[in-house]
N, C-alpha and C positions, 0 to 999 in steps of 0.2 A: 430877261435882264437887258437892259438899255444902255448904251453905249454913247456919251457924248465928249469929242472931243474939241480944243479950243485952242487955237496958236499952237501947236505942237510942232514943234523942232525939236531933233534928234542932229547932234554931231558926236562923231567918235575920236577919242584919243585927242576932246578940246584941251587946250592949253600945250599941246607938245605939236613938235616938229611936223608928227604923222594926224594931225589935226585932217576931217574928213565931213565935210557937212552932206549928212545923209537923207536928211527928210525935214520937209516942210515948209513954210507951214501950212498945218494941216485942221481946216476947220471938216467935223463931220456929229452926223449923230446917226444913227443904227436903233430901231428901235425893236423893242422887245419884240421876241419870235419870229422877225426877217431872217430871211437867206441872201445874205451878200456875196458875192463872189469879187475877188480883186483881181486885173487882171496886168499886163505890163513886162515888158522886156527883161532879163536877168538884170540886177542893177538898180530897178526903178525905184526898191524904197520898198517891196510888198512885205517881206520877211523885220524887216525894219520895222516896219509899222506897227503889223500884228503883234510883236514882243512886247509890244506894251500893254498890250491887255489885259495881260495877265500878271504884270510888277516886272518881265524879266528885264529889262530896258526900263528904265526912267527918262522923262522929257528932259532934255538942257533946257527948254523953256515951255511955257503953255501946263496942259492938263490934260488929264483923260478923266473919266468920271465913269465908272463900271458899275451899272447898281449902284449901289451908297456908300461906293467906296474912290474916293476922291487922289491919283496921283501925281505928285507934282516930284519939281526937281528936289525939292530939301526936304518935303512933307514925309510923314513915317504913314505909309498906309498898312493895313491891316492884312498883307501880302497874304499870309498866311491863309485866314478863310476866304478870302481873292481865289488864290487857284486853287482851290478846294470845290469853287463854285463853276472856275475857267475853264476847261479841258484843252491846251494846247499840243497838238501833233505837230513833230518838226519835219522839216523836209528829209533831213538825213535821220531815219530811226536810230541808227546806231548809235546817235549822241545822248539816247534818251535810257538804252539799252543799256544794264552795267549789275543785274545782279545774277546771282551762280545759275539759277533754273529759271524755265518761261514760267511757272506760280510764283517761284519770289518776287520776281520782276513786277507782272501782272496785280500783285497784292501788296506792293510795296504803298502804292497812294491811300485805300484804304486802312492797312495798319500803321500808317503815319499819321492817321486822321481819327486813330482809336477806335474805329469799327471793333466790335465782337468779332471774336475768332470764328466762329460761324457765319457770318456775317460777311465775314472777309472771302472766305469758302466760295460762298452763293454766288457773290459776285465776280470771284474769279473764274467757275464756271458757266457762267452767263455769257460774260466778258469775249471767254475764247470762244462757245457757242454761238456769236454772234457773227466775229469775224469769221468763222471758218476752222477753227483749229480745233479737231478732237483732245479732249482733255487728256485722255492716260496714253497717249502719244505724244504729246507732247511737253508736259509741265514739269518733267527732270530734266528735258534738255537744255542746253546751255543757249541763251537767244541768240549769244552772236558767232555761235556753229550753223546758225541758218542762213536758209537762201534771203536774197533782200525783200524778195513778196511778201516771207514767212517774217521776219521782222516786223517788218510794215505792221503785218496782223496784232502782233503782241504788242509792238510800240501802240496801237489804236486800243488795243482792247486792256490796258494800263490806265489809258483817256476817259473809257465806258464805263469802267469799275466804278469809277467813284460818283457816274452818276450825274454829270456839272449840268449846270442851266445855259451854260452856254459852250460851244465847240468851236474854237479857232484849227481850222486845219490847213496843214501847207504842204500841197502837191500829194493828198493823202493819198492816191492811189499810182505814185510814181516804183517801177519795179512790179507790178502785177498785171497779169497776161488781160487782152480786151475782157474776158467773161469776169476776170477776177472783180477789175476795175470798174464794169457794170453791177454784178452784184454788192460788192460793198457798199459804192454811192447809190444802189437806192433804197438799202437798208438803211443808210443813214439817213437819207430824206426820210424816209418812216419814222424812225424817230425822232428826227426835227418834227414831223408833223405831229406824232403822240405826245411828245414830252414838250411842248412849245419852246423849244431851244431855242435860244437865237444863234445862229451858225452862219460862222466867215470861211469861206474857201478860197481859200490861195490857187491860182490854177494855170497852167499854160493852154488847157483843152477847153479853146471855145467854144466847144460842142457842150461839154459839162457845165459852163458857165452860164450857156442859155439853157439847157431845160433844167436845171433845178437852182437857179438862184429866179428872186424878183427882182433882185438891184442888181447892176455890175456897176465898177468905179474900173479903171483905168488910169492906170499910176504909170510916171514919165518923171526923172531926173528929182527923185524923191518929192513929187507934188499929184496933185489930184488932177487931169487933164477932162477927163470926161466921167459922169456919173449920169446914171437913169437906168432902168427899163432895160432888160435886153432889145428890146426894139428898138428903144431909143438910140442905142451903144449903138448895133450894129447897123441903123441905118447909116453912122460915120465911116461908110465903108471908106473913104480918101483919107479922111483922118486915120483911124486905123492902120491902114497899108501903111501909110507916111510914118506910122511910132512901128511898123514889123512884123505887125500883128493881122491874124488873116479872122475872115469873119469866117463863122462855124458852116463845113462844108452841106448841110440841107441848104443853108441861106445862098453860098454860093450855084447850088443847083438852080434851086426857087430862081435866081434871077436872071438863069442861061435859062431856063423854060422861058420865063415871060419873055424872052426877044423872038421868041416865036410866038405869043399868045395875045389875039387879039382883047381880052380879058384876064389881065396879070392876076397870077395867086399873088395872094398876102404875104409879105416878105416876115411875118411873127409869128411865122408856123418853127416852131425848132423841135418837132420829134417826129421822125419818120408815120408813127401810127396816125397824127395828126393831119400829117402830108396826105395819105392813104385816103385817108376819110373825106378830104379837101376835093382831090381827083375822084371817086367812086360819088361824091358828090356831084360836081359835075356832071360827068358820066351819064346818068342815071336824069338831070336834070336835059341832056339830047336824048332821050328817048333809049339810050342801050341800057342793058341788063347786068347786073352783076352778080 
């Protein structure tokens, strides 16, 4: 599902006192089954942006175009099989969180959407098996008696159930401990890669932004500042620092090595096993043994 957007501005609360121009404008297009990552200071517009993807926000001007569904500021789009097809994770789960048990919650999108009751079943326990959650421990509990890790999970696996062609997430792994936040994302990249998602990640971890996006954008005072390539992104190391933002710590290794290395490594290395293989290369190319 392809994503093209065109003049978008976003203000809030236009026409009153607390009038707020938030975003734009914003030309962009996203194409079917990319991994985007956006990246940018609290403030910048990321969460802004993304709401539109899915109907939650409407443009005051411009357009998004989602798949063949076209939203503007007065147009009536077809909202409804939109997020049906959208999967958006909020930053805070608990705004997403609101029904008595983690099954009703979790099967609230598919029996909104007329799924068979069996149907609804499968994919609720898919859904928890996915994130982490054993089903008959958890599906009577109330979601927002849970820790914020345990949330996260349910609020994501509410997003899985129904299955979308594409997955907007924002800080999906904020409140889960390092192993948690590794295993999630790279389940989810598995299935961006199985199910050809196209998937946006909201993120402050630029470590997560370089190894599993191919584009990062970099958002500044609700506008588009830099876009490309993680390599592209972070060879802006000046520019970067200059918006707050630190480049992902391998990169910042990578480039305290080569002021010792009469033959710099590659500053596009962003995963340690990569890194590895880069040096036992070497290594092995001086004559020692590994």
């Amino acid at each position: 599902m392809e994503i093209t957007v065109n003049g978008l501005k976003h203000t809030y609360a236009q026409g009153t006192p607390f009038e707020r121009h938030a975003l734009g404008p914003i030309d962009l297009q996203l194409p079917s089954g990319s991994f985007t990552a956006i990246i940018g200071q609290t403030g910048s517009g990321k969460s802004t942006l993304i709401q539109h993807f899915n109907g939650l926000l409407k443009p005051t001007s411009g357009e998004i175009i989602v798949g063949n569904v076209k939203i503007t500021p007065k147009g009536k789009a077809p909202l409804r099989d939109l997020r049906r097809k959208v999967g958006l994770l909020f930053q805070y789960p608990e705004y997403q969180l609101f029904e008595e048990t983690v099954e009703k919650d979790i099967a609230f999108g598919p029996t909104n959407f007329d799924f068979p009751p069996e149907l609804v079943h499968t994919r609720v326990k898919e859904a928890m098996a996915f994130v982490g959650l054993d089903y008959d421990a958890f599906k009577d509990q109330s979601p927002l008696a849970l820790s914020g890790g345990q949330m996260r999970r349910v609020a994501m696996a509410g997003v899985l159930a129904l299955k979308p062609e594409m997955v907007v997430l924002d800080e999906p792994t904020a409140g889960l401990d390092p192993q948690g936040k590794r295993e999630i994302l790279q389940r989810l990249y598995k299935l961006h890669k199985a199910e050809k998602w196209t998937t946006i990640l909201v993120t402050h971890n630029m470590e997560d932004a370089a190894r599993y996006a191919d584009r990062i954008i970099v958002m500044k005072d609700g506008g588009i500042v830099l876009d490309g390539t993680p390599t592209e992104v972070f060879s802006k190391d000046v520019e970067l620092q200059e918006m707050g933002l630190d480049l992902p710590e391998i990169t910042q290794f990578i480039m305290e090595l080569n002021k010792n290395l009469e033959s710099p490594l590659p500053t596009n290395i962003f995963q340690i096993e990569e890194l590895e293989k880069e040096l036992r290369k070497r290594a092995m190319s001086k004559g020692g043994k590994r």
